[in-house]
C-alpha positions as CSV (number, residue, x, y, z in Angstrom):
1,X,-30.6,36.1,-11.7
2,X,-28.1,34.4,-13.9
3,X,-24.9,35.6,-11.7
4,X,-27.1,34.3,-8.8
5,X,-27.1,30.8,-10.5
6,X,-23.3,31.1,-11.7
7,X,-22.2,32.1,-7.9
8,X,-24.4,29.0,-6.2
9,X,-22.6,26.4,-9.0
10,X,-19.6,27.9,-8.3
11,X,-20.1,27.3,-4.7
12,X,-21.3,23.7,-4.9
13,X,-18.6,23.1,-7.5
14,X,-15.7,24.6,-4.6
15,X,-17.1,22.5,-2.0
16,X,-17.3,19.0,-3.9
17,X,-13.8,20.3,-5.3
18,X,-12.6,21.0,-1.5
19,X,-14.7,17.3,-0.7
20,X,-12.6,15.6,-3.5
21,X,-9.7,16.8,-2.5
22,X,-9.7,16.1,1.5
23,X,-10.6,12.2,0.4
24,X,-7.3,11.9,-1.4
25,X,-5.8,12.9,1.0
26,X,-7.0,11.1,3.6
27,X,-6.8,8.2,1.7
28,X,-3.3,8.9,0.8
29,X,-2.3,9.1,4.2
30,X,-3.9,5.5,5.1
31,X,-2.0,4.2,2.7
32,X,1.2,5.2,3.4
33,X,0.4,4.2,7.0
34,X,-0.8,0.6,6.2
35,X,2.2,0.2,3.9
36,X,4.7,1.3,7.3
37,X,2.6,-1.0,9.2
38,X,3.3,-3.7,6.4
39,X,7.1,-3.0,6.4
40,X,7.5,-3.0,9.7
41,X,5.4,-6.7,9.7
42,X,7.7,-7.7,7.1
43,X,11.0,-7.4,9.0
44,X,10.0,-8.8,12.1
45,X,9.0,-11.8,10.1
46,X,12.6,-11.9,8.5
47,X,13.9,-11.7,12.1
48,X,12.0,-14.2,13.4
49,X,12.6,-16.8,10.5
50,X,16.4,-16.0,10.7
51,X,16.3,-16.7,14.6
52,X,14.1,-19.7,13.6
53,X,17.1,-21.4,11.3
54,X,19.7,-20.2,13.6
55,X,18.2,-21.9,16.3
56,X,17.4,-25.3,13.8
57,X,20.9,-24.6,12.4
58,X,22.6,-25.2,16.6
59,X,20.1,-28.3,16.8
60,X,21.8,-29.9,13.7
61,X,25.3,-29.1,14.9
62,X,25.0,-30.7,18.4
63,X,23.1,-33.9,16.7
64,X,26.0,-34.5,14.6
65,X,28.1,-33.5,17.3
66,X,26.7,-36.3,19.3
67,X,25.0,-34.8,22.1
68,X,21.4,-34.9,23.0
69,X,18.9,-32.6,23.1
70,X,18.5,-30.2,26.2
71,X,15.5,-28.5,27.9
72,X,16.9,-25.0,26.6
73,X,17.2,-26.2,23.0
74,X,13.6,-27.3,22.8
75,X,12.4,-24.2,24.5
76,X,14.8,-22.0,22.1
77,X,13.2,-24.0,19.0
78,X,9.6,-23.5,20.0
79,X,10.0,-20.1,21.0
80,X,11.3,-19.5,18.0
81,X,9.1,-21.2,15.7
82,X,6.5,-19.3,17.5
83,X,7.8,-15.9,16.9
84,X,7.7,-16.4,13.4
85,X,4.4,-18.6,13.2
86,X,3.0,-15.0,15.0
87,X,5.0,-12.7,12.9
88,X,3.6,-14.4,10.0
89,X,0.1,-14.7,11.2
90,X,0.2,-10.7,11.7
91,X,0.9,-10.3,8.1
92,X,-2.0,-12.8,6.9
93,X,0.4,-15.4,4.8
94,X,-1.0,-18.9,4.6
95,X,0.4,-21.5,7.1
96,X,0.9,-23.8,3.8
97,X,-0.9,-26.6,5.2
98,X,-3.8,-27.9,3.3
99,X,-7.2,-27.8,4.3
């Protein structure tokens, strides 16, 4: 009777063990995903803010150069600005603006 009980504990101890174990892991695994996705989120951000002050940074230079404002250059800036308003809305950041 008694090796009867020891063997069904045993049992039930091996499969929440086995349970335990399978969770971590999983869990593991979603993490490291979700901090690749995060990385990867991060970067484009950088790109797209770097492309957003290159593209401010050729706006300044042809003001003080004296020339006026194209079609191309406003399409440039808001395309830009709009990369990175998305790139930052796809990690979650606040926009900064009150509300």
């Amino acid at each position: 009777m008694w090796s009867s009980v020891v063997a069904v504990l045993g049992t039930l101890a091996g499969a929440a063990l086995a349970g335990y174990v399978q969770r971590s892991g999983d869990r593991r695994a979603r993490d490291h995903a979700h901090r690749q996705e995060v990385a990867r989120a991060v970067a484009e951000l950088l790109e797209a803010i770097v492309r957003h002050r290159e593209v401010r940074w050729l706006a300044v230079e042809s003001r003080r150069a004296g020339a006026g404002e194209t079609e191309e250059e406003r399409t440039a800036r808001a395309t830009a600005r709009s990369a990175a308003t998305v790139a930052r809305d796809r990690l979650g950041l606040p926009s900064g603006a009150a509300t």
